[in-house]
C-alpha positions in Angstrom: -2.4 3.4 -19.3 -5.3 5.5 -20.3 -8.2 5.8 -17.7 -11.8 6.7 -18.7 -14.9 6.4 -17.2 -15.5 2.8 -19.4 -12.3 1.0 -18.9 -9.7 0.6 -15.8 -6.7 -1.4 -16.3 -5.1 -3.5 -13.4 -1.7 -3.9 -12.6 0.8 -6.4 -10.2 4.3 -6.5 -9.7 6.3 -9.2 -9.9 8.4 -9.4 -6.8 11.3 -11.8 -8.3 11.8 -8.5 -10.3 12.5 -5.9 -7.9 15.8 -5.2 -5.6 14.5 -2.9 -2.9 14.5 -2.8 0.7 12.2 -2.6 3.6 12.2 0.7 5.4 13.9 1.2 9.0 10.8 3.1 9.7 8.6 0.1 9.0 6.7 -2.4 10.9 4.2 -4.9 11.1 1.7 -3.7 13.6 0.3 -6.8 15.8 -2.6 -5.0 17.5 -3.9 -2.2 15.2 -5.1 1.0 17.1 -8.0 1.5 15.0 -9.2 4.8 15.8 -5.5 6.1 15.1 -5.1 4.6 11.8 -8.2 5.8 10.8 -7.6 9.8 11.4 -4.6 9.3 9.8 -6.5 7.8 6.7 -8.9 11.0 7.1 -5.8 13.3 7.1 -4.6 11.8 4.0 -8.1 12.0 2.1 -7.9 15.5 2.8 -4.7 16.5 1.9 -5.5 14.7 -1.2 -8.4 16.5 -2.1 -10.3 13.3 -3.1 -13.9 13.8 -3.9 -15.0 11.0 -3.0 -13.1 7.7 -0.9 -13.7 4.0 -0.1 -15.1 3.5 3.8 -11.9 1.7 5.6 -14.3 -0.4 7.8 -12.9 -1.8 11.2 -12.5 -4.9 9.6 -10.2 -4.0 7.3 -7.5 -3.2 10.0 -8.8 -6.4 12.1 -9.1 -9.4 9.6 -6.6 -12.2 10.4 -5.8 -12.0 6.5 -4.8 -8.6 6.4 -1.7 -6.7 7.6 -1.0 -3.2 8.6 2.6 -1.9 8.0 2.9 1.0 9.8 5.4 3.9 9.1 7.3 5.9 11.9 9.0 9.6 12.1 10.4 8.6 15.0 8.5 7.3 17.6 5.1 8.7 16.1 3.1 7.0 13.1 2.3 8.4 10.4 1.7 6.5 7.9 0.6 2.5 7.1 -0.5 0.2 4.5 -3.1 -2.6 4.8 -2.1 -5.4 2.5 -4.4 -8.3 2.0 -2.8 -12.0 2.0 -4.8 -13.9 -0.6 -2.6 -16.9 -1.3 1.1 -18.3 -0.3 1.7 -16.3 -4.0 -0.5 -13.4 -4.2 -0.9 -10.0 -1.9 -2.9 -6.9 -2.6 -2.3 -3.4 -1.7 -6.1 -2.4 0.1 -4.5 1.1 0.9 -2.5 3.4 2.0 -2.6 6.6 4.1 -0.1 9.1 5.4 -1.0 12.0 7.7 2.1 14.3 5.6 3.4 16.2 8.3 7.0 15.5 7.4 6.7 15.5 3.5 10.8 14.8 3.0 9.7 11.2 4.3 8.2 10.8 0.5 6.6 7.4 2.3 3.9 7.7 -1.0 6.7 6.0 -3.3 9.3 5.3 -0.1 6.6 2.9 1.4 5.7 0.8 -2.0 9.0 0.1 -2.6 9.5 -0.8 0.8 6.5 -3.6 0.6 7.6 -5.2 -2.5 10.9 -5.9 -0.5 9.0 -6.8 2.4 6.9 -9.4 0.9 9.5 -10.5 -1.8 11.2 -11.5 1.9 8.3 -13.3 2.8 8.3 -15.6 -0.2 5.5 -14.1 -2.1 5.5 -14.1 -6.1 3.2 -11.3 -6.5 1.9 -7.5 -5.7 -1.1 -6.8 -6.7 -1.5 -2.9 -6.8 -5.7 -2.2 -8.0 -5.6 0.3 -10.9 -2.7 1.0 -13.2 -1.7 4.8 -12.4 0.9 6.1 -14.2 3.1 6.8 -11.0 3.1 2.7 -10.2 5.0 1.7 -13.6 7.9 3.2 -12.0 8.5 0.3 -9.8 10.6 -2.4 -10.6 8.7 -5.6 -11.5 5.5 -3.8 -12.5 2.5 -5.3 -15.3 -0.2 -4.3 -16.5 -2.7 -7.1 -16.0 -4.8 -8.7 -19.7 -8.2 -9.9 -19.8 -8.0 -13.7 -18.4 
């Protein structure tokens, strides 16, 4: 997995390959409070440190195709993924933001796991993830994707 400025590689999981579980703390979230989700995505950029970040437009919280897991300490969220639903096989992980206020939660790795079991449960085949980091082969199931 080496990244340069010419080449990214791209990776999936392959669900029928993992045995994890879905969080207590997680749930689907029917009615996304957009404005919430979003500091919490500005939170995380900036605890981060990231130079530079992808807009996460309205739509993407809002688009009948797309889910939002959310992540709870407690009552309070703090942290959510929005997933894409391309196909009755295939999902893709948009992203992911956590606001980090309780860092024991580890919902970076906690929450991952957590969506390959959730959508393993819904009958899908695959995860796919964007670009191959190093701290993604560590799930169960994961592949780096070849040139079609």
């Amino acid at each position: 997995m080496l990244e340069n400025d010419f080449q990214i590689e791209y990776a999936r999981i392959d669900l029928s390959l993992t045995n994890y579980r879905v969080l207590d703390n997680c749930r689907l979230i029917a009615d996304p409070d957009v404005e919430q989700l979003r500091a919490i995505y500005v939170t995380y950029c900036r605890h981060k440190q990231f130079i530079s970040v992808e807009p996460m437009w309205d739509l993407d919280f809002l688009w009948p195709h797309n889910d939002v897991l959310g992540y709870y300490d407690g009552d309070s969220l703090v942290a959510w993924s929005v997933v894409t639903r391309y196909s009755d096989r295939d999902v893709y992980a948009v992203q992911f933001a956590w606001d980090y206020v309780n860092p024991e939660l580890k919902l970076g790795y906690q929450s991952l796991r957590s969506e390959c079991a959730y959508y393993k449960d819904q009958g899908y085949h695959y995860y796919y993830l964007g670009e191959a980091h190093r701290y993604k082969a560590d799930i169960q199931g994961f592949e780096i994707l070849g040139a079609p």
